[in-house]
N, C-alpha and C positions, 0 to 999 in steps of 0.2 A: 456733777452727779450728786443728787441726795442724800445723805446717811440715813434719811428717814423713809420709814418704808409708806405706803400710800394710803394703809389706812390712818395711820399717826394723820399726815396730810391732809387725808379727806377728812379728819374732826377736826383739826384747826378750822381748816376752811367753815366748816357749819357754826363751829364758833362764831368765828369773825362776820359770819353772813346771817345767821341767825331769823335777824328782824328784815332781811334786804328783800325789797321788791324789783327784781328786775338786775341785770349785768351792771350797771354801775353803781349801783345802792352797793352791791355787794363787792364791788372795787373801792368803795369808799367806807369799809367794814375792814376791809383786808388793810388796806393803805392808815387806817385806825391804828389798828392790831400791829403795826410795825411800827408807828409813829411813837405810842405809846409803851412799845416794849423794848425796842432795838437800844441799847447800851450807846449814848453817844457822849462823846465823841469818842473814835479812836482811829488809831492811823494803818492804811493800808498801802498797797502799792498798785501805782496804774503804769501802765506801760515803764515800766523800770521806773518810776517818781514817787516818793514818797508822801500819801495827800493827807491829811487829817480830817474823816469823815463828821462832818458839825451839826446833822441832822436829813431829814426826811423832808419829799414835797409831792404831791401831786400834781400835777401840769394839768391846764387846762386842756389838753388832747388825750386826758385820761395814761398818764403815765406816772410810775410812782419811781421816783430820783431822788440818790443822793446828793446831798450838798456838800461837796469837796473845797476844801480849802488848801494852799500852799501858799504861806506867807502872805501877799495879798490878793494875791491871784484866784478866783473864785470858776467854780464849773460844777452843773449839774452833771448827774451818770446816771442814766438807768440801772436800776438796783440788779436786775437778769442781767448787767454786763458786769456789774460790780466783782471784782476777787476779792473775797474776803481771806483775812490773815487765818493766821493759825496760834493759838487756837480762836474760833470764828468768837464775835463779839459774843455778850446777854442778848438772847430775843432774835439773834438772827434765822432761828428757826419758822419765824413769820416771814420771812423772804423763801424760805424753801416752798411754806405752806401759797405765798401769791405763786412764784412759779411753778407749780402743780397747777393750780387754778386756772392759768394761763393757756394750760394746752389745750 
């Protein structure tokens, strides 16, 4: 659940989409706005594992994933499945503002 309440949300989003024509201009605005602000790296936890988040992608099927590292072990996650630590990273507030977006 968000700490932020939906209009905070709804002006990120018009930030990030601003100039966007169309659903995925404005996914590729949002997925900007986190790439560029999300504090990386840092380490969280996936199902009981401790991963050390290395950065941001967008997937060619229109998905914005982090890139997890464990030693050499490498895995994307959907950033809406991601748990974020406590206290959450810098800029994580751009993943609140995409999953607002989302619904």
């Amino acid at each position: 659940m968000s700490t932020f309440d939906p209009a905070t949300l709804e002006a990120l989003i018009a930030e990030a989409t601003v100039d966007a024509y169309g659903e995925e201009e404005q996914l590729t605005g949002l997925f900007t706005m986190i790439e560029e602000n999300l504090a990386v790296p840092f380490i969280t936890t996936v199902l009981g594992v401790e991963v050390n988040v290395i950065g941001v992608d967008l997937t060619g099927d229109g998905r914005v994933v982090a890139r997890c590292a464990r030693g050499a072990v490498r895995q994307n996650i959907g950033v809406l499945d991601l748990p974020l630590p406590e206290p959450a990273p810098e800029g994580s507030h751009w993943i609140e503002a995409y999953r607002h977006w989302t619904r």
